[in-house]
N, C-alpha and C positions, 0 to 999 in steps of 0.2 A: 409386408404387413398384412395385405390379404388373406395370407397363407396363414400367416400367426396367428391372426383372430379369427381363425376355420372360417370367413368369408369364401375362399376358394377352398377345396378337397378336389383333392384326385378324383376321376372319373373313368371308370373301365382300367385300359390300359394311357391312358396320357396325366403326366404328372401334375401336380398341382400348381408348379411353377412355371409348364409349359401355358396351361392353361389361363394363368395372370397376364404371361405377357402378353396370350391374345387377348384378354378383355383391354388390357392397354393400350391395344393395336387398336380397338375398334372405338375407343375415346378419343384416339390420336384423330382416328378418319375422318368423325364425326364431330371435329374443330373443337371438341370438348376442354383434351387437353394437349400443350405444344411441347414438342421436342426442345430440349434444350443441347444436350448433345449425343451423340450415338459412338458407338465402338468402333475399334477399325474392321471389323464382321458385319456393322447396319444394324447390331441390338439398341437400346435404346438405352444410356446411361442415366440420364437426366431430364425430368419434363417441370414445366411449370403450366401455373394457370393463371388465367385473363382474374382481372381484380375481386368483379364479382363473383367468377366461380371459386375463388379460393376465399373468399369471405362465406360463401354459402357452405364451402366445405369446411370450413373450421367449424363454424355454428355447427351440423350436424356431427362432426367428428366430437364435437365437444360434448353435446347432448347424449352420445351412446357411449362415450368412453371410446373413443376407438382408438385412439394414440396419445402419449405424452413425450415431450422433449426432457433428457434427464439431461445434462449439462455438467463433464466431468472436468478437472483438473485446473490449473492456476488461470488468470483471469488475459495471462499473455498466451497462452498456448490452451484452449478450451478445447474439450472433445463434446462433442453430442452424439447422444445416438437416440435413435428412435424405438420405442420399445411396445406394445401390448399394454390395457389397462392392467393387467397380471403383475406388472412389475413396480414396486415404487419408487418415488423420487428419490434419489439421492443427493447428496449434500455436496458442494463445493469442497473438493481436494484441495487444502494449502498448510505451507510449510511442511512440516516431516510428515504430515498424515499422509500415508496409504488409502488409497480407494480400495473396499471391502466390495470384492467381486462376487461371493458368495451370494448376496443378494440379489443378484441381476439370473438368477437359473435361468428362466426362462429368453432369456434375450439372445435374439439371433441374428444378430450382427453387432460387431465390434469393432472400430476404426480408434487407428492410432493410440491404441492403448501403451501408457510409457513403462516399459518393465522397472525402472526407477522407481514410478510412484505408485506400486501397484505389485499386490502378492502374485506374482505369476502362478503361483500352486493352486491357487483357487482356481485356474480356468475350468480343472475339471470339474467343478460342480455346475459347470456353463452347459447341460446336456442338451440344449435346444440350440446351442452356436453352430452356425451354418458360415460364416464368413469375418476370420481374424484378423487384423491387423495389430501388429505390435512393434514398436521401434523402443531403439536406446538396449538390445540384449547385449549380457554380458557375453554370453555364450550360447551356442545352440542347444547346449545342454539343457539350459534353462529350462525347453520343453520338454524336457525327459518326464514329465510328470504327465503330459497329454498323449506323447508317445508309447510310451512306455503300457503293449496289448497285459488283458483288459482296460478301455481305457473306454468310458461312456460317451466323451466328447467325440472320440473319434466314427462314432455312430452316424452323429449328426454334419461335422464338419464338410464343407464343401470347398473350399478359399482360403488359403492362407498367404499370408506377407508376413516376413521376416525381416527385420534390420538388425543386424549382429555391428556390433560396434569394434572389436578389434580382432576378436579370435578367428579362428580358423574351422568353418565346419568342413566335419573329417565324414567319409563318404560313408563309413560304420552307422554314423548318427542317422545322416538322410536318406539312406538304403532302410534303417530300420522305422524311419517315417513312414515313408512312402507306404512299406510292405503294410503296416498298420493301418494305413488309411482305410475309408469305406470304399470300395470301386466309383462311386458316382462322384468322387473326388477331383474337380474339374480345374481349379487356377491353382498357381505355384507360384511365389515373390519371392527370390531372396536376394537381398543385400547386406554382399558379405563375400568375404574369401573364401573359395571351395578349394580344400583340398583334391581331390579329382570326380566325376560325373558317375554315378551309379550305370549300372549295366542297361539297357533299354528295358530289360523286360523287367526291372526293381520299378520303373512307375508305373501308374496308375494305368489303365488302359483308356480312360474315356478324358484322361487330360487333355485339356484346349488351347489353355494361356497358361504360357510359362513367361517371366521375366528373370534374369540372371543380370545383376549389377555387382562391380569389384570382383568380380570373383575369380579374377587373374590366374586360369586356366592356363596348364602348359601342352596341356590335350589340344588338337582341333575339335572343339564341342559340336562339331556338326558329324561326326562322324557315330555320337549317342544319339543327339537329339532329333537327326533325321530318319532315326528307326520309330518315333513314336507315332504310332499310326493317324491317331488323330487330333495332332497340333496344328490349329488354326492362326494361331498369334502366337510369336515368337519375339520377345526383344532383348537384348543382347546387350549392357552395358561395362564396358573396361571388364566384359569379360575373359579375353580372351590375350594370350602374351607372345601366342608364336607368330611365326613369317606367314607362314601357308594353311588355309583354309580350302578344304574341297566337300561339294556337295555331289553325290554319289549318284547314279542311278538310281530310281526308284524310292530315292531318299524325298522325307517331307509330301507325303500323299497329299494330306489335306490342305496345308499352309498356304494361308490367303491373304497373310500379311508379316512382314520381318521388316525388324528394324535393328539395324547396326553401329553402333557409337562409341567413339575411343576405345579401338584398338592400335596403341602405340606403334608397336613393331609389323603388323600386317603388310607383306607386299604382293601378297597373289590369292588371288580367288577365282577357285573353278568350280564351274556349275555345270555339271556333264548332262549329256543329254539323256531326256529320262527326271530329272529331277526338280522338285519345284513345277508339277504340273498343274496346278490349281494358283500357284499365286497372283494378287492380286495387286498388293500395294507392297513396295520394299525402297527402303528409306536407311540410305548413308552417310555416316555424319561422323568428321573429325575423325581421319584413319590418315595419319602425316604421312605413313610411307608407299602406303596405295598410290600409286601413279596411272597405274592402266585400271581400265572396267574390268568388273570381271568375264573371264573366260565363259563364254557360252552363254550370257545373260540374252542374247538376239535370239536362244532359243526357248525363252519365257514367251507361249504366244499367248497368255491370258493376262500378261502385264499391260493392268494400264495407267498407274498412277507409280510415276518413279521421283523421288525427293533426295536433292544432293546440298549435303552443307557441308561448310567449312572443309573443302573437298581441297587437295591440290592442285595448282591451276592445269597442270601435264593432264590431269584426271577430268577435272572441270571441263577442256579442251576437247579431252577425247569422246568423252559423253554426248556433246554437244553436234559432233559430226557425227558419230555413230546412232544416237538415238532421236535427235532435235528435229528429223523427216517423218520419223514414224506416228502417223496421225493418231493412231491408237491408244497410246501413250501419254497420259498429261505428264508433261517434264516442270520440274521446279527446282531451283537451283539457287542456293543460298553462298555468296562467296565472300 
């Protein structure tokens, strides 16, 4: 919001969103305002304020126009977003009515928008949208209207989540994503069946957070995603369908966090040395045919936070002698 109400502007060479999060930094320091929760990287998701200071800040928020809460869709399933005095109120979404997105140009974030109740076509008139979210797609196509170069939105955009509800995105679609995107094109969400993984060099370069949910991969997906130079957070749900996973030399530079969840068929994972030299936290959860650790993970020396759930006891067992001395390491273990 800073950024949107020109409060912060770029300076020199450092951006304007880099420069938010240190003035946030120095609120936080100076007990202004508290942490509510942070990222698996130490950014700062969520803060709040002490009573008095968020009554002090409504009253002058109020006073200059600085923000309004617009309040979208049925009264079981609300969205809000927060938007600039630029933007007006909109009206309570119900029954057949469609939310009329045209009117929000200016708005630059977007959470849980229902493709249901709402013209997906209009996104592109969204040309200040910097972070998407949208569930209930029919299809990935759907976004063909934001994809599909020139495309104004894709200017701006930096974040996007996808939930595709039955189809299948085919790698034609999100290879011609991707290629579209801006370069400072930084998180990726999709949930959804993936035909197969685009080539490494079809994403983005300065991508950080990827999530893959369903996407029931017959690929070992590590053998793509470990070429992308600077992924930081990685998480990985029923993405993946084969026996064998390996993570390669020199694969996953930067990755400082990975999490792994319902992979049915999974029984081997190799982490060759060389790879995964930066991580930090990696978290396993519900893999039935996993029985042993993975191959080489004793050569993780920057691991310190490891998280086992719903693990098989063979697995549970072996973790627990293998890794339960190493001081370094917080162990946590859900069975």
């Amino acid at each position: 919001m800073w950024v949107a109400e020109g409060i912060v502007t770029s300076m020199n060479e450092e951006k304007a969103e880099d420069i938010a999060e240190r003035y946030l930094g120095e609120l936080i320091d100076r007990c202004m305002v508290e942490v509510g929760a942070r990222s698996l990287t130490g950014r700062v998701k969520t803060c709040r304020l002490h009573d008095l200071m968020r009554d002090l800040c409504l009253l002058k928020a109020k006073e200059q126009s600085f923000l309004q809460g617009i309040h979208l869709g049925h009264e079981k399933e609300p969205i809000t977003v927060f938007s600039s005095s630029m933007v007006p109120v909109m009206p309570t979404v119900t029954g057949a009515t469609k939310l009329r997105l045209s009117d929000l140009c200016h708005l630059e974030t977007l959470s849980l928008l229902d493709a249901r109740k709402s013209n997906v076509k209009e996104l592109v008139k969204l040309t200040s949208l910097r972070k998407l979210e949208i569930v209930s797609l029919e299809s990935f196509e759907e976004l063909e209207v934001i994809f599909n170069s020139p495309s104004p939105i894709l200017n701006s955009l930096r974040s996007l989540s996808v939930e595709i509800l039955d189809d299948r995105v085919e790698e034609g679609n999100l290879t011609q994503f991707l290629q579209a995107c801006h370069n400072d094109f930084y998180r990726l969400s999709i949930d959804g069946a993936l035909s197969k993984l685009p080539d490494p060099s079809k994403f983005k370069p300065n991508l950080s957070k990827l999530r893959l949910s369903r996407s029931k991969l017959l690929n070992d997906p590590m053998a793509t995603l470990g070429k992308l130079p600077h992924l930081k957070v990685l998480e990985l749900w029923d993405a993946y369908d084969g026996k064998k996973m390996v993570c390669s030399c020199e694969d996953f530079p930067q990755l400082n966090s990975l999490f792994i969840s319902d992979f049915p068929k999974l029984e081997e994972w190799t982490i060759n040395e060389g790879s995964l030299p930066n991580l930090f936290n990696l978290k396993i959860r519900q893999c039935e045919q996993m029985e042993r650790i993975p191959n080489g993970l004793n050569l993780i020396a920057t691991l310190q936070k490891l998280e086992i759930i719903w693990m098989p006891d063979a697995f549970v067992n072996m973790i627990k002698v293998e890794v339960q001395h190493v001081h370094s390491i917080s162990l946590s273990i859900v069975e």
